[in-house]
C-alpha positions as CSV (number, residue, x, y, z in Angstrom):
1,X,12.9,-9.1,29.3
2,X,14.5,-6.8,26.9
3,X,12.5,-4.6,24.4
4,X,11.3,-5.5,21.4
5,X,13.4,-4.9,18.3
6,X,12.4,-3.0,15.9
7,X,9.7,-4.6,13.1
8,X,10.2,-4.5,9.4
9,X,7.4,-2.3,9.7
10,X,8.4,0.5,11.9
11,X,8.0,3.8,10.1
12,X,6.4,2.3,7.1
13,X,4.4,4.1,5.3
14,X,1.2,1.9,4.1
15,X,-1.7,3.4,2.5
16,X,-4.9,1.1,3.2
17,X,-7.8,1.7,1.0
18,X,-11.3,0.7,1.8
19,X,-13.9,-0.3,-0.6
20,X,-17.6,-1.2,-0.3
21,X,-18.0,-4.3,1.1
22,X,-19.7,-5.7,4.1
23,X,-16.1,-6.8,5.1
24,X,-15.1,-3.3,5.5
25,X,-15.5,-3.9,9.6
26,X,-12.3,-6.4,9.4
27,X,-9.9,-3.3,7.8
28,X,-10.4,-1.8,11.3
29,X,-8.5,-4.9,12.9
30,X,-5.8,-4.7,9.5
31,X,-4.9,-0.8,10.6
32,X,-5.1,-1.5,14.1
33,X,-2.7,-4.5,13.5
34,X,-0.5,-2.1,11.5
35,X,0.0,0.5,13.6
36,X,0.7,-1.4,16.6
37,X,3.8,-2.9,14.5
38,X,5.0,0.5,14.1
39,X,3.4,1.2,10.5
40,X,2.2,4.9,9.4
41,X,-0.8,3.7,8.3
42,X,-3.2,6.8,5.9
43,X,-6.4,5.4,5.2
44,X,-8.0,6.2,1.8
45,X,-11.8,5.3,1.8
46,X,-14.5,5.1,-1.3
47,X,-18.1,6.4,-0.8
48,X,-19.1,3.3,-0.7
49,X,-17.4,2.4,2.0
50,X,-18.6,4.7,4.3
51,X,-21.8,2.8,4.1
52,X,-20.5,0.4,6.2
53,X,-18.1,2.1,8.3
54,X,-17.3,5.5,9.6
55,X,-14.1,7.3,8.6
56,X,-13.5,8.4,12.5
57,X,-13.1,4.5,13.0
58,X,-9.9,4.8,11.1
59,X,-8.8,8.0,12.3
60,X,-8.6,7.1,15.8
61,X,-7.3,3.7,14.8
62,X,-4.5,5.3,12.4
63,X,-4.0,8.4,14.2
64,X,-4.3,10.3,11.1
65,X,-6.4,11.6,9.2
66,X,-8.6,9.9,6.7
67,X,-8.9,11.0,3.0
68,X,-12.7,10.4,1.4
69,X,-12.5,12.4,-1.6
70,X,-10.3,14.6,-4.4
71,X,-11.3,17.3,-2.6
72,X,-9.7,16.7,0.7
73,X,-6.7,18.8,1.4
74,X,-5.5,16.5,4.5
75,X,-1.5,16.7,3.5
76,X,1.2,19.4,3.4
77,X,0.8,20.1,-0.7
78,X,-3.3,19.7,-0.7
79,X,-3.3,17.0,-2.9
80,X,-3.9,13.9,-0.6
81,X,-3.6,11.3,-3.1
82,X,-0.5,12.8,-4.7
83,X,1.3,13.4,-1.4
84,X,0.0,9.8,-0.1
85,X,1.0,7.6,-3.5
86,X,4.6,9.4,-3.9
87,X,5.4,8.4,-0.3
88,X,3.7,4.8,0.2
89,X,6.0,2.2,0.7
90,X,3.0,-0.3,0.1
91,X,-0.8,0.0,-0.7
92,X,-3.1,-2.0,0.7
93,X,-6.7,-2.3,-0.2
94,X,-9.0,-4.9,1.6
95,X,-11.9,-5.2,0.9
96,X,-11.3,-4.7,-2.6
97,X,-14.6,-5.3,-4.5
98,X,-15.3,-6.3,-8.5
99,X,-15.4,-2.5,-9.3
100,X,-12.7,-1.1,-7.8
101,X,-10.7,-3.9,-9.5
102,X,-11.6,-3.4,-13.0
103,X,-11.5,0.4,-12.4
104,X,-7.3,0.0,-11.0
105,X,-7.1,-2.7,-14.0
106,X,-7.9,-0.2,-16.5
107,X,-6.4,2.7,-14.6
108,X,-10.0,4.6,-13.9
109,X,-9.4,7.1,-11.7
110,X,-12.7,8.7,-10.6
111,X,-12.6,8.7,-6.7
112,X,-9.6,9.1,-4.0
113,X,-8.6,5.5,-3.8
114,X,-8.0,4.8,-7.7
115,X,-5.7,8.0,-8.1
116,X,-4.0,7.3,-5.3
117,X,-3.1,3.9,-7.2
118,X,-2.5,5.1,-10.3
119,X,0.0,8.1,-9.1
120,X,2.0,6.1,-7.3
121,X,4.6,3.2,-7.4
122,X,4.4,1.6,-4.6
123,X,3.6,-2.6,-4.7
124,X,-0.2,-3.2,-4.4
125,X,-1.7,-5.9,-1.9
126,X,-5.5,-6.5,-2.8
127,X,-8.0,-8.5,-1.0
128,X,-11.2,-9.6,-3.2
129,X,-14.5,-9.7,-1.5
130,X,-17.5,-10.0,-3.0
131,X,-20.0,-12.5,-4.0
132,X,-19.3,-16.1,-5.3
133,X,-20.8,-15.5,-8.5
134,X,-19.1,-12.0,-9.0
135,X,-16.2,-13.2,-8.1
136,X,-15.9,-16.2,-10.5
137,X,-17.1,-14.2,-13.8
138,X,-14.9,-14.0,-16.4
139,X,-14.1,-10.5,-16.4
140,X,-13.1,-10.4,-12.8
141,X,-11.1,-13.6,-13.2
142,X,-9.0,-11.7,-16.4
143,X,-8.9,-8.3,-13.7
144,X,-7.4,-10.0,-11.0
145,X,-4.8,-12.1,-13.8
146,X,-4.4,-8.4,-14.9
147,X,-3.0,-7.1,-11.8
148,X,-1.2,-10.3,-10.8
149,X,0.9,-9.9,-13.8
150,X,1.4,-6.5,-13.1
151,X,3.0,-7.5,-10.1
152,X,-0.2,-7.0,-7.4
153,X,-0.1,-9.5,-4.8
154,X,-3.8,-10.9,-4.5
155,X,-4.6,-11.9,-0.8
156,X,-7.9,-14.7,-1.1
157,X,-10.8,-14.5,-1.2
158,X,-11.4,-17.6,1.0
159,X,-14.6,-19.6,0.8
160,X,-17.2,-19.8,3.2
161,X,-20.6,-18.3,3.8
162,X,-21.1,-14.9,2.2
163,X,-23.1,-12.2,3.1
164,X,-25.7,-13.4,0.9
165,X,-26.7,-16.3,2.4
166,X,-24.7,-18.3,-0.1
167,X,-22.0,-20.6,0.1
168,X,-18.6,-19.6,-1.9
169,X,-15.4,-18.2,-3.3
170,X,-15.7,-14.7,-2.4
171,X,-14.9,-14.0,1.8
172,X,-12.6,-11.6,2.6
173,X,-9.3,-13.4,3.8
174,X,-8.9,-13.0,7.3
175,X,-7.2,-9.5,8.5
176,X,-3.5,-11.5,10.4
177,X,-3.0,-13.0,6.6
178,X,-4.1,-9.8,4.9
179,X,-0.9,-8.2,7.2
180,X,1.2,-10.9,7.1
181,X,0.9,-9.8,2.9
182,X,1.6,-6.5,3.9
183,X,4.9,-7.6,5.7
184,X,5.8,-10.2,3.3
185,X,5.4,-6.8,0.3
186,X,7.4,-4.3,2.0
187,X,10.2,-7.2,3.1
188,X,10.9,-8.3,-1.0
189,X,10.5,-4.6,-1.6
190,X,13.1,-2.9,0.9
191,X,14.1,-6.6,2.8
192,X,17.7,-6.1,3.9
193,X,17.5,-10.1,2.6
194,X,15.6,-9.7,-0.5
195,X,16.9,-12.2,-2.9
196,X,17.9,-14.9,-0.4
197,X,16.7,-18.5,0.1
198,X,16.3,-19.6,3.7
199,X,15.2,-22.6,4.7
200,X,14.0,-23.2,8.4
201,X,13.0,-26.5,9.9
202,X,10.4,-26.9,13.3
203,X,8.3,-28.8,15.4
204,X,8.9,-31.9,16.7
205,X,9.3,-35.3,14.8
206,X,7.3,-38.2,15.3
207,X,8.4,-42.0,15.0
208,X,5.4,-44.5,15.0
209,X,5.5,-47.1,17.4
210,X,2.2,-48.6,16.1
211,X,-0.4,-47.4,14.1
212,X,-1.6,-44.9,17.8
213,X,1.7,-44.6,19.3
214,X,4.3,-42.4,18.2
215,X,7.7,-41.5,20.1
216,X,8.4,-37.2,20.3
217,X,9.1,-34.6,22.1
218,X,7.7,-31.2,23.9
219,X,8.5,-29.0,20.7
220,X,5.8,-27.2,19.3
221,X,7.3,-25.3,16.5
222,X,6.8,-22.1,18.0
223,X,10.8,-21.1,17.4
224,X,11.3,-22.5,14.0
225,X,7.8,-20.3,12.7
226,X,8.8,-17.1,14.0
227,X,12.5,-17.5,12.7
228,X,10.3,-17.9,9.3
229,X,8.0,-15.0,9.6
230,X,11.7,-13.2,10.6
231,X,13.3,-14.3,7.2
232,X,9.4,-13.9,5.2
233,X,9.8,-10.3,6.7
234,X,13.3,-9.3,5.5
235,X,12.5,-10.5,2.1
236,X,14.2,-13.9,2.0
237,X,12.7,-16.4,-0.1
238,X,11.2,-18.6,2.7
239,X,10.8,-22.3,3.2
240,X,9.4,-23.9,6.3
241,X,9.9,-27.5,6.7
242,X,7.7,-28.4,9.9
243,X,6.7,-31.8,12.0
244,X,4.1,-29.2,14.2
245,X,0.6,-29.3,14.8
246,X,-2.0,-26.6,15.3
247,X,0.0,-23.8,14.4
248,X,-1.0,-21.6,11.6
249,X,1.6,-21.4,8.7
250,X,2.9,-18.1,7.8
251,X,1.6,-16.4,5.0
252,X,3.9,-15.9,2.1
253,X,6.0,-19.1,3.2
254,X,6.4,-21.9,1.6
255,X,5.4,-24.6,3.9
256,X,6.2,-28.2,3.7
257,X,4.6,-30.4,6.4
258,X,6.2,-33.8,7.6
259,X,6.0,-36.1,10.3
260,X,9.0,-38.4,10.8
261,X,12.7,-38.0,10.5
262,X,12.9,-39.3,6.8
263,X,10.4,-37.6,6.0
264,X,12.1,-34.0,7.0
265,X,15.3,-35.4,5.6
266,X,13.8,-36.2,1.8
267,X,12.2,-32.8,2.1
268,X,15.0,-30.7,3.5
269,X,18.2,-32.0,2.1
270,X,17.1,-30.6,-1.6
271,X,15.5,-27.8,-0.4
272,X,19.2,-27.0,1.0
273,X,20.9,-27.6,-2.3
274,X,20.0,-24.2,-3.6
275,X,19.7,-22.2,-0.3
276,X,21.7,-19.9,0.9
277,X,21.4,-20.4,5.4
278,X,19.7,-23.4,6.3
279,X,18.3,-23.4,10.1
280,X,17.7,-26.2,11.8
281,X,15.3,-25.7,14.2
282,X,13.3,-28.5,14.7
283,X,13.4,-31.1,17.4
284,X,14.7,-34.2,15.3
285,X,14.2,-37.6,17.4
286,X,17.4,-39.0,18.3
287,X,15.9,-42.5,18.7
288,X,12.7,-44.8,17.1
289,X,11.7,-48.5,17.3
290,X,13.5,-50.8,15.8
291,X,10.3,-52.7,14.8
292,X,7.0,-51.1,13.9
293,X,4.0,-52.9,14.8
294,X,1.7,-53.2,12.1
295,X,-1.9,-53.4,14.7
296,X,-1.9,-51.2,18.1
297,X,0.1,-53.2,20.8
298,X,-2.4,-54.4,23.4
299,X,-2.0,-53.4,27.3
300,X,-1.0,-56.5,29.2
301,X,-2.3,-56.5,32.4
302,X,1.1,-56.7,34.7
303,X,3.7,-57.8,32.1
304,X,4.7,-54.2,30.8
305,X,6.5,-53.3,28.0
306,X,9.7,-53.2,26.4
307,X,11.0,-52.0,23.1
308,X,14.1,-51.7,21.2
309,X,15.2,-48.7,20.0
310,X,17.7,-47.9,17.4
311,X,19.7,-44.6,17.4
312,X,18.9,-42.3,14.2
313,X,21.5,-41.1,11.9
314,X,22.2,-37.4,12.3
315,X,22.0,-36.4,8.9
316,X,22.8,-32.6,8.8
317,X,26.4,-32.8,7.7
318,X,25.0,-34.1,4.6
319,X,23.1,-30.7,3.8
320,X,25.1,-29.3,1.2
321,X,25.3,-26.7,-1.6
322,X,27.6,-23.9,-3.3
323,X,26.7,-21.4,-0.7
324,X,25.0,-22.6,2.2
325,X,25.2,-21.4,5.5
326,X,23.9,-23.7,8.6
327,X,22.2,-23.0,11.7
328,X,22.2,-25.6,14.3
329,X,20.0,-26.2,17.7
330,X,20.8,-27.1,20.7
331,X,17.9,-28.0,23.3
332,X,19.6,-28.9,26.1
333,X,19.0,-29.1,29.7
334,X,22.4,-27.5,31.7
335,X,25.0,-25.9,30.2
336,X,23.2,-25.4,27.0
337,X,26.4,-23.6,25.3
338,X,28.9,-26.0,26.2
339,X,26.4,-29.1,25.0
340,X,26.0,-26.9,21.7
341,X,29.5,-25.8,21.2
342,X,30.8,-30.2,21.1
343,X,28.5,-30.8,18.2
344,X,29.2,-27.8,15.8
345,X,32.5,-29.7,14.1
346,X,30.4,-33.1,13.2
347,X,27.1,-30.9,11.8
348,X,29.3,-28.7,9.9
349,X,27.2,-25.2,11.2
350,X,28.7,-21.9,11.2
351,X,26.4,-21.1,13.8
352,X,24.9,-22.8,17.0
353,X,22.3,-21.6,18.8
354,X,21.9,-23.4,22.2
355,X,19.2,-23.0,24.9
356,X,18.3,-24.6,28.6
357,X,15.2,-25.3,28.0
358,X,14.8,-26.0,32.1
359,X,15.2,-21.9,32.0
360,X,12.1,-19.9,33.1
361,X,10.1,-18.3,29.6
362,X,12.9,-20.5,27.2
363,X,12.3,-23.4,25.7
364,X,9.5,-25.7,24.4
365,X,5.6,-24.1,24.1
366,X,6.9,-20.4,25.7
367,X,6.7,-17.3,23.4
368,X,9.6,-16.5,24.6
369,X,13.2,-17.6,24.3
370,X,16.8,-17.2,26.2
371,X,19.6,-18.8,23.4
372,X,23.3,-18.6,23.4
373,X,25.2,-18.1,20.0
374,X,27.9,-20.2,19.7
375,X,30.1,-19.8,17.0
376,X,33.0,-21.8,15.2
377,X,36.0,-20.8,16.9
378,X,34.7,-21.2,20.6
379,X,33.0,-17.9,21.4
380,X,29.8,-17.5,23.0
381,X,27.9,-14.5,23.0
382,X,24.5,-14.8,25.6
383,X,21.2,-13.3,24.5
384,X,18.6,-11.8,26.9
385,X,15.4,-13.2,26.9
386,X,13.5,-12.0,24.2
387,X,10.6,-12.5,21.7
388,X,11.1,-16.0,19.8
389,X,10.2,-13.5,16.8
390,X,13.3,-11.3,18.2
391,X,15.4,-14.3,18.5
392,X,15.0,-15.2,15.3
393,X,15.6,-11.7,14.0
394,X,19.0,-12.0,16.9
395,X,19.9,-15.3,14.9
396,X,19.4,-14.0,10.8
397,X,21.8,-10.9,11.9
398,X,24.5,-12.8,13.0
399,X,23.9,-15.1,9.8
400,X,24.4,-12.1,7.5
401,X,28.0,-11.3,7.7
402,X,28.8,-15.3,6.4
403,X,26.3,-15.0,3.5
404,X,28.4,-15.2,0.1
405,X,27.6,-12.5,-2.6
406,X,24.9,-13.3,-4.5
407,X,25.0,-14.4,-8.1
């Protein structure tokens, strides 16, 4: 297996601040998450927040030092949160707590963190976490509108039990959405597809046979999410249309969920009108019963079962709009690429990507995948088995060079 590529991440610089909060302990699993997707991660922590967590957690997390007051003298010009706000590509600050928004609301700037925010002009990602109450007072509800209009990206708070004993608005967001914000920031920011519209389909469909019975297939969406959290990352304007189950949808993407055929077709054919690459990535049935049963078919004891089926129209040629590019898959069992390459012409797709899903680590349920690329006029270039999150990264490269200009 080939390495990883490198993550819209790598040498990032993201400053994550630290307020006083009880969920202070979860910013260790945001910087640890950060740094091991190649992030320069300089951690900027309030006294408060020291209450609750040590400052040498975060150093040997970041493998940096950690800034705790104006006074440090951490950087190369002595002036940490000068040096640290003119070179941020993104600050982060989670937990963020009702004071330290109204003080970054009305630009107080009486500790580390707050100057660090005000000096610089780098996007802002903020995760509330306090109490229900606090957090649904008016004058934190105008803060936070404050700062989304100024262009913050607000991550939560989710509700749940709080450290108070109550139940409510107020719980930190959990720290894989809190970094998925972080991503999502720096792609739209510096995203060599900021400005795009991509829309991705996944999972597999399902066609009732009864109101138990459905008729799918092995697909669990895996692919089609992490070509999404590939585009969400680059900075496209992202739209997953899935059929999966159990999978946890990507934050920042606009997710659609369906079950049937139809039901992806209504969703995805305007969706496509005003894209720019459609990928289809799901596992559409081919086939579904020509009659549904209205009550769950009993088991005959001996007599079996037989049903007619009726074939499904392949509706991709009908995706259509001024610009769109399309992406189709090919899950094939033997001779993937060949299998791929006969059904380009009749979906109208610049690109194919093809796979054998018989192939060791490729294919339905794996985290990784092994694809060909076939293109229009009959070449096929083979991948190495890779990262579905690679793949997907493999697949949005070769889309690039037949993107039209932008408008």
């Amino acid at each position: 297996m080939t390495a990883s590529t490198p993550t819209p991440l790598a040498d990032r610089r993201v400053v994550l601040g630290v307020a006083g909060s009880i969920a202070a302990y979860k910013s260790a699993y945001v910087a640890s998450e950060l740094v091991k997707l190649g992030a320069r991660v300089d951690v900027v922590m309030t006294e408060s927040a020291q209450r609750f967590i040590g400052s040498a957690t975060f150093s040997a997390l970041s493998h940096n030092p950690v800034t705790t007051s104006l006074w440090d003298a951490n950087t190369e010009i002595s002036i940490d949160h000068v040096a640290l706000a003119t070179k941020a590509d993104c600050i982060a600050i989670a937990p963020i707590t009702a004071n330290l928004l109204a003080k970054i609301a009305w630009g107080i700037t009486d500790e580390a963190l707050t100057a660090t925010v005000l000096a610089s002009s780098a996007p802002l990602v903020l995760a509330p976490a306090m109490d229900a109450d606090m957090f649904a007072a008016p004058s934190t509800r105008t803060n936070v509108a404050t700062l989304r209009e100024r262009g913050a990206t607000i991550v939560g708070p989710e509700s749940g039990r709080l450290a108070s004993g109550l139940i409510g608005e107020g719980r930190m967001s959990e720290p894989y959405d809190i970094v998925d914000a972080i991503r999502l920031t720096i792609g739209k920011r510096l995203g060599d597809l900021k400005n795009r519209r991509i829309v991705v389909t996944a999972g597999g469909t399902r066609e009732p046979i009864d109101p138990v019975r459905v008729i799918t297939n092995h697909s669990t969406g895996k692919m089609g999410y992490a070509i999404a959290e590939a585009a969400r990352d680059r900075g496209a304007e992202t739209t997953l249309i899935t059929a999966a189950n159990g999978i946890r949808a990507p934050w920042g993407v606009d997710t659609i969920d369906v079950s049937t055929v139809d039901e992806m077709r209504d969703a995805t054919l305007p969706a496509s009108a005003e894209a720019d690459v459609l990928i289809m990535a799901a596992a559409i049935s081919d086939f579904r019963p020509k009659n549904f049963a209205g009550e769950k078919i009993k088991k005959r004891t001996g007599q079996g079962l037989s049903m007619d089926l009726e074939e499904i129209e392949d509706w991709m040629p009908k995706a259509t709009g001024p610009r769109l590019v399309k992406v189709a898959f090919a899950a094939e069992t033997g001779d993937a690429a060949t299998k791929g390459a006969a059904k380009m012409a009749a979906k109208g797709a610049t690109i194919t990507v093809a796979n054998d899903v018989s192939e060791a680590g490729s294919g339905f349920g794996t985290d990784t995948n092994r694809v060909d690329i076939v293109r229009t006029d009959g070449s096929i270039e083979p991948l190495p088995l890779m990262s579905k999150y690679d793949v997907g990264n493999a697949i949005l490269d070769r889309v690039k060079p037949h993107l039209f200009e932008p408008n």
